[in-house]
N, CA, C and O atoms as a Maestro MAE file, in Angstrom:
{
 s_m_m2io_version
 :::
 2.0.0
}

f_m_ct {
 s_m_title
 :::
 protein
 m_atom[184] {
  # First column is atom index #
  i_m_mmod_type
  r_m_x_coord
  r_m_y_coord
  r_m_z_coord
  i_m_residue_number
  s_m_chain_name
  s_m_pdb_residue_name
  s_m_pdb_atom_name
  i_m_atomic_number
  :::
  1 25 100.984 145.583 123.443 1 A "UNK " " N  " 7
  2 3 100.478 146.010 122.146 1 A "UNK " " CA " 6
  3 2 99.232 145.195 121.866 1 A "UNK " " C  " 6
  4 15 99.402 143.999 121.629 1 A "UNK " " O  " 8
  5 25 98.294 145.569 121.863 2 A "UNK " " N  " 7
  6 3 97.012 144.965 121.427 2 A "UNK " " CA " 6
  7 2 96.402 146.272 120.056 2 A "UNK " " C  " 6
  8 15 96.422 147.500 120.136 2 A "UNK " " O  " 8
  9 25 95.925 145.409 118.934 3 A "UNK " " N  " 7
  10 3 95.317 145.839 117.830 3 A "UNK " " CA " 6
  11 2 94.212 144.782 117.878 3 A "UNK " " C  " 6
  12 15 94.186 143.703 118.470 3 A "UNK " " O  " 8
  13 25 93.282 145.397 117.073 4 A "UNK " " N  " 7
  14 3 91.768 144.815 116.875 4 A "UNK " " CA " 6
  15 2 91.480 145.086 115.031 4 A "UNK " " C  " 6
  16 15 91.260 146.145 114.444 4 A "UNK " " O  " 8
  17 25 91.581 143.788 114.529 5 A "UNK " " N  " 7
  18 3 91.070 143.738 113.351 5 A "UNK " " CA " 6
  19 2 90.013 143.064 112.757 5 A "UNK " " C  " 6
  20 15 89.842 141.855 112.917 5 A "UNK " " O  " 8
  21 25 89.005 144.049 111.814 6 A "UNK " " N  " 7
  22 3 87.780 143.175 111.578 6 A "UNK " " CA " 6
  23 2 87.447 143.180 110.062 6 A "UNK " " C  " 6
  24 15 87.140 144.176 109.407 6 A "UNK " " O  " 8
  25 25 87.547 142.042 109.659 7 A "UNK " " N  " 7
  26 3 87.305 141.774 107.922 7 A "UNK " " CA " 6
  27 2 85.928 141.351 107.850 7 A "UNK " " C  " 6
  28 15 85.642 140.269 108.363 7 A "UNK " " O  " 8
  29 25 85.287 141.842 107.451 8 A "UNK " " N  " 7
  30 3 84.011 141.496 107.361 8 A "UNK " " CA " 6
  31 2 83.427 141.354 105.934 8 A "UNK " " C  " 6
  32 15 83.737 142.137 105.036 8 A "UNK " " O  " 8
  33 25 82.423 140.147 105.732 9 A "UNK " " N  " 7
  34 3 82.008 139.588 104.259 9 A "UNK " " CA " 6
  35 2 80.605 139.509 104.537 9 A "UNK " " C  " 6
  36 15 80.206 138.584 105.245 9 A "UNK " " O  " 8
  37 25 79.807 140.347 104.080 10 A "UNK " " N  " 7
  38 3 77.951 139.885 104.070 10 A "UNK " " CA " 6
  39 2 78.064 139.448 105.852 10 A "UNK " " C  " 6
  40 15 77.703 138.452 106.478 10 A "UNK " " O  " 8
  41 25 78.557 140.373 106.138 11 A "UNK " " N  " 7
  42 3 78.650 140.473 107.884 11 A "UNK " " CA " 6
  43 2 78.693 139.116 108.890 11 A "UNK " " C  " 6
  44 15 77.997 138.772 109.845 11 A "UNK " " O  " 8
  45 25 79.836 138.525 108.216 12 A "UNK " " N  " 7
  46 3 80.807 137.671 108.593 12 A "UNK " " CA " 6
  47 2 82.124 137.782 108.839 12 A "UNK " " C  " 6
  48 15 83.017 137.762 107.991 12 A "UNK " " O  " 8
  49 25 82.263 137.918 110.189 13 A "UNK " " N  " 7
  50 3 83.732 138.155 110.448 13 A "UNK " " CA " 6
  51 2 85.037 137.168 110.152 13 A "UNK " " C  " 6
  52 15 85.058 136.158 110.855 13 A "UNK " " O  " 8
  53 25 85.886 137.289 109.415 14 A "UNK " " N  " 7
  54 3 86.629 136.522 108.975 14 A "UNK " " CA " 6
  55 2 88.173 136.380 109.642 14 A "UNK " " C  " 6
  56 15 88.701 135.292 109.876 14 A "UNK " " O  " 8
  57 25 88.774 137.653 109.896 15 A "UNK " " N  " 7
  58 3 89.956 137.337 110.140 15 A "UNK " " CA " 6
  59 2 90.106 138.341 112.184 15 A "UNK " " C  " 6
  60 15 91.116 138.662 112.810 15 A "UNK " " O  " 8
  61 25 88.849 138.472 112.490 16 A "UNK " " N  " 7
  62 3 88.798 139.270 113.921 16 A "UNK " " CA " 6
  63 2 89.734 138.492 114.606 16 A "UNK " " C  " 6
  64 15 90.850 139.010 114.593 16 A "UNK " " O  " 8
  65 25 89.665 137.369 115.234 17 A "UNK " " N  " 7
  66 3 90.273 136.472 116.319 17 A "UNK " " CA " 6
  67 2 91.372 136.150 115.228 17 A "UNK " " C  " 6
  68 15 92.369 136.730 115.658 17 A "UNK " " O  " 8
  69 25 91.581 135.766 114.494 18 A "UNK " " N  " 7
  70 3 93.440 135.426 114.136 18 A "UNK " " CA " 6
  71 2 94.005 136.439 113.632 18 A "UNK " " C  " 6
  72 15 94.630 136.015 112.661 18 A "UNK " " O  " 8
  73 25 94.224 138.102 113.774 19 A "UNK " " N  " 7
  74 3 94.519 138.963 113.639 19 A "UNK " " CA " 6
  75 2 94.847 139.218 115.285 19 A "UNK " " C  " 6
  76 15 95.873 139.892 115.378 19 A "UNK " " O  " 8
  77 25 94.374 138.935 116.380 20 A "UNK " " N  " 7
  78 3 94.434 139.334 117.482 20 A "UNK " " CA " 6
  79 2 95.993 137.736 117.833 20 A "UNK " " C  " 6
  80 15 97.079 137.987 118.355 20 A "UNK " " O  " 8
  81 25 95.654 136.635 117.464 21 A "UNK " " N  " 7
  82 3 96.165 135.671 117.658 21 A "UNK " " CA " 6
  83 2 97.807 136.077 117.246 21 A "UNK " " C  " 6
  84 15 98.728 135.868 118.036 21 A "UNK " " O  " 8
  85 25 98.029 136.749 115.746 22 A "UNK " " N  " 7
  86 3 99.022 137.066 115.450 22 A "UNK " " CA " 6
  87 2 99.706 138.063 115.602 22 A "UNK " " C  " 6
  88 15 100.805 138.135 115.050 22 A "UNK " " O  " 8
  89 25 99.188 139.146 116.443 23 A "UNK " " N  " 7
  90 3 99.860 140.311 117.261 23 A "UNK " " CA " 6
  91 2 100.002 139.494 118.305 23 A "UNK " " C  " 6
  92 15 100.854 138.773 117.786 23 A "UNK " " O  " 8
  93 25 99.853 139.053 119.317 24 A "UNK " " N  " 7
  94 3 100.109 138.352 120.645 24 A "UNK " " CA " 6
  95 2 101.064 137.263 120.761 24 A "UNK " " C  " 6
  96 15 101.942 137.126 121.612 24 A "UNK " " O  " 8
  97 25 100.740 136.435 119.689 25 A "UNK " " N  " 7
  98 3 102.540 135.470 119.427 25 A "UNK " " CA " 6
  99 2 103.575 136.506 118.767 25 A "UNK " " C  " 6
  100 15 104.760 136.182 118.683 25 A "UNK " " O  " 8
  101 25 103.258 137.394 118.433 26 A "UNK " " N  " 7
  102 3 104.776 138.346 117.430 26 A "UNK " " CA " 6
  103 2 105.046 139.357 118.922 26 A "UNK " " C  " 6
  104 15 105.992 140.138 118.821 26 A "UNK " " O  " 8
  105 25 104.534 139.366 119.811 27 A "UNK " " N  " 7
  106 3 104.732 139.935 121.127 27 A "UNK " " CA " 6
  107 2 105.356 139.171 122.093 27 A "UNK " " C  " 6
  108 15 106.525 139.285 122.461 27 A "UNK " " O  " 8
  109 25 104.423 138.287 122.538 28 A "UNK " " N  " 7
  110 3 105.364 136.879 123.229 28 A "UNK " " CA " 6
  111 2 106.571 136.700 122.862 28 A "UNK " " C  " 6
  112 15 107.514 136.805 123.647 28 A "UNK " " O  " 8
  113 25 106.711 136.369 121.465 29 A "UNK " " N  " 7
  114 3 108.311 135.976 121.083 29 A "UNK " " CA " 6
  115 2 108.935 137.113 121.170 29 A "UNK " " C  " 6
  116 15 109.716 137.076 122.121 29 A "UNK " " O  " 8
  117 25 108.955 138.214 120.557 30 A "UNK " " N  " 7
  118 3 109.873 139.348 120.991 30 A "UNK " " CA " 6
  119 2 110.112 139.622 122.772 30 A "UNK " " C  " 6
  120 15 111.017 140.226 123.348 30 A "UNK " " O  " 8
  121 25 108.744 138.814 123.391 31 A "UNK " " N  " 7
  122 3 109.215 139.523 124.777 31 A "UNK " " CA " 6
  123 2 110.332 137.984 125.186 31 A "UNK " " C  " 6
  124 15 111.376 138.302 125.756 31 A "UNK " " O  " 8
  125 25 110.217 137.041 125.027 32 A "UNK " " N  " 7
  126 3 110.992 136.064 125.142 32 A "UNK " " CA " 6
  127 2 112.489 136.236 124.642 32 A "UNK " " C  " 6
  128 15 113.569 136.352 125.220 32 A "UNK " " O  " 8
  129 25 112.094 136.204 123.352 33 A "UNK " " N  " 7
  130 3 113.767 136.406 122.846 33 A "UNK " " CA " 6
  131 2 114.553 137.729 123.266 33 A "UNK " " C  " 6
  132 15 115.685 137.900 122.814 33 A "UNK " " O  " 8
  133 25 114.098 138.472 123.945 34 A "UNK " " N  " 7
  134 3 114.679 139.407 124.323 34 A "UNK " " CA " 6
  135 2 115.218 139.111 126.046 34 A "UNK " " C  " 6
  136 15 116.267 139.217 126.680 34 A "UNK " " O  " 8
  137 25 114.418 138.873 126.193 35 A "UNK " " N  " 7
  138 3 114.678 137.745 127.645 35 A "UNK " " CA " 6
  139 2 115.961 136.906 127.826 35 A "UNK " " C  " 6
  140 15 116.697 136.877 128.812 35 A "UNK " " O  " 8
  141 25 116.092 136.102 126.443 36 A "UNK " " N  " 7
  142 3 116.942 135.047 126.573 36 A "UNK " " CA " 6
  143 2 118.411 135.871 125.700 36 A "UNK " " C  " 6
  144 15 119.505 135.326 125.852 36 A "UNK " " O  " 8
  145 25 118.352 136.784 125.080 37 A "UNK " " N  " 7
  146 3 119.106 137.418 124.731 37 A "UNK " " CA " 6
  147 2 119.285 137.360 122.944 37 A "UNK " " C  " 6
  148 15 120.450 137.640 122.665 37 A "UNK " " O  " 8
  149 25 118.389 137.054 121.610 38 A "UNK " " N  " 7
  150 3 118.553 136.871 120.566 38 A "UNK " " CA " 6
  151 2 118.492 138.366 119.699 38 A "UNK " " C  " 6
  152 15 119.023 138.754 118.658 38 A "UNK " " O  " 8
  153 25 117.517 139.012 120.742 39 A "UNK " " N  " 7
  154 3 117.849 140.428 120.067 39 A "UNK " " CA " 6
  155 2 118.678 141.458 120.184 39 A "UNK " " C  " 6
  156 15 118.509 142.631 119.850 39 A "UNK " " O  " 8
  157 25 119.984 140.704 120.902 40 A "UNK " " N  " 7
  158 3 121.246 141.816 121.245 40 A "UNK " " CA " 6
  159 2 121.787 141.872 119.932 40 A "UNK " " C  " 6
  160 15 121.336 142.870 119.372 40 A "UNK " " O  " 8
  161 25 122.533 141.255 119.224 41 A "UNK " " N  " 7
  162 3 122.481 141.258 118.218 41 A "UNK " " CA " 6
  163 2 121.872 142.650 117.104 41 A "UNK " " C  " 6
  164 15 122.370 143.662 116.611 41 A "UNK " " O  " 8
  165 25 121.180 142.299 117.100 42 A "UNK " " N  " 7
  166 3 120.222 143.412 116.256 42 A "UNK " " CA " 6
  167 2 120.296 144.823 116.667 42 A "UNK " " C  " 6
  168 15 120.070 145.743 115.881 42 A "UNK " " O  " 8
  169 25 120.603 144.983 117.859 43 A "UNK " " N  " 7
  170 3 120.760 146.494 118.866 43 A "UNK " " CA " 6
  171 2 121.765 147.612 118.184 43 A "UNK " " C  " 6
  172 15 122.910 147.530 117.741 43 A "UNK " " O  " 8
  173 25 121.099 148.374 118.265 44 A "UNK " " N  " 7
  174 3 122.606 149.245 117.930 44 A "UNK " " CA " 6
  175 2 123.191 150.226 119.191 44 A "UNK " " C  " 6
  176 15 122.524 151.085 119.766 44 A "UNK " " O  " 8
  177 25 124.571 149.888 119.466 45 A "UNK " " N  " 7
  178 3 124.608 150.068 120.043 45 A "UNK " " CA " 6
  179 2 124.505 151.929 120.282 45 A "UNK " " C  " 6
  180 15 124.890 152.618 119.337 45 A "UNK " " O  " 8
  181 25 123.905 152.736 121.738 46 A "UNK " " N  " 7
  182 3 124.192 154.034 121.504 46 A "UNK " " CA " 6
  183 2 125.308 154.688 121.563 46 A "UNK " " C  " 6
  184 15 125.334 155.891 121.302 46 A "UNK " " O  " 8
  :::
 }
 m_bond[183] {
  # First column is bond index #
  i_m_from
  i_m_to
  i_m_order
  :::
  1 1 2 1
  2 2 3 1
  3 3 4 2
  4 3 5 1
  5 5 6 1
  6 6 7 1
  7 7 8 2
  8 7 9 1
  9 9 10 1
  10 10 11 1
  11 11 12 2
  12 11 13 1
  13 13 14 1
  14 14 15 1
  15 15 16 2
  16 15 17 1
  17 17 18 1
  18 18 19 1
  19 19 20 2
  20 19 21 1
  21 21 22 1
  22 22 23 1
  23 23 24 2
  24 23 25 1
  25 25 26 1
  26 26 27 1
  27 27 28 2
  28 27 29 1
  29 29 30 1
  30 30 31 1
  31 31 32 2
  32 31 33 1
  33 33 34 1
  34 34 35 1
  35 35 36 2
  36 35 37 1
  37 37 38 1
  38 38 39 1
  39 39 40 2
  40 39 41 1
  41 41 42 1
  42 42 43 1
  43 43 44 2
  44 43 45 1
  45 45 46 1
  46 46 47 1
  47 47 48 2
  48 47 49 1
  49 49 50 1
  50 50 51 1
  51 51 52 2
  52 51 53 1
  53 53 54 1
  54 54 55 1
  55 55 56 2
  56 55 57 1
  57 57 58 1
  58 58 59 1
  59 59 60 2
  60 59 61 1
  61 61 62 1
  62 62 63 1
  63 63 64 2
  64 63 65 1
  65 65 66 1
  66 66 67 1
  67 67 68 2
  68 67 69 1
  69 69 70 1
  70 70 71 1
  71 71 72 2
  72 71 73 1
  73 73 74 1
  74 74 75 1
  75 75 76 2
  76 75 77 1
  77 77 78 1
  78 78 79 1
  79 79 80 2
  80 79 81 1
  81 81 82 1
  82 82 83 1
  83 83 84 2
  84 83 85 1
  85 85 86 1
  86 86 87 1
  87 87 88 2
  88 87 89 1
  89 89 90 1
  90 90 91 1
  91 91 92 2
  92 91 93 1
  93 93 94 1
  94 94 95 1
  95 95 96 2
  96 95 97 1
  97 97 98 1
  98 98 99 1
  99 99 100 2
  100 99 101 1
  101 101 102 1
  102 102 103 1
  103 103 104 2
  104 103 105 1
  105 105 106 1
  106 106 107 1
  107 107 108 2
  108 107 109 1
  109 109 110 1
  110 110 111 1
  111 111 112 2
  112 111 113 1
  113 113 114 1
  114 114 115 1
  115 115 116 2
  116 115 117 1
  117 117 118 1
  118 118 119 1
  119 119 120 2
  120 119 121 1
  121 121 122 1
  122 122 123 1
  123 123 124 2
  124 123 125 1
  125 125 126 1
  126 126 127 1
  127 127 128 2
  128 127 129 1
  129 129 130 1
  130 130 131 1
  131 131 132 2
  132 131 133 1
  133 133 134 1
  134 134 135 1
  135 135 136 2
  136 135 137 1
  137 137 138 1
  138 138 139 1
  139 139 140 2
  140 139 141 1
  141 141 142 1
  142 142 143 1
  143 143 144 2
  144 143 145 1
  145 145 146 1
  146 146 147 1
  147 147 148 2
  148 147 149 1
  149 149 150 1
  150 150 151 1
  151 151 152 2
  152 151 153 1
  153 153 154 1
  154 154 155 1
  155 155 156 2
  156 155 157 1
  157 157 158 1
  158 158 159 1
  159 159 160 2
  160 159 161 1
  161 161 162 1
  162 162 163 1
  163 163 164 2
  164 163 165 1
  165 165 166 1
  166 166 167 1
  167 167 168 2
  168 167 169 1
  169 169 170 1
  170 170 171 1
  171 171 172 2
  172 171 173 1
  173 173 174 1
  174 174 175 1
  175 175 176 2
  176 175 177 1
  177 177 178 1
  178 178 179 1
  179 179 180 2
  180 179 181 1
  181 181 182 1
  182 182 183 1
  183 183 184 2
  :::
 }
}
């Protein structure tokens, strides 16, 4: 999952790179904890 966000002020980018920073750790950890098993739990089962 990659998203690209750009806040821009009198064409100053403000939040480009830590918008990218915080999709990529909320990815990592879901791909981790799913790894180690924290999101069984949460599953429903089919």
């Amino acid at each position: 999952v990659d998203a690209w966000v750009r806040v821009s002020l009198v064409g100053i980018e403000l939040l480009a790179v830590e918008a990218r920073i915080v999709i990529a750790s909320v990815e990592t950890y879901l791909k981790y904890a799913e790894a180690v098993g924290l999101t069984q739990s949460a599953a429903v089962p089919a």
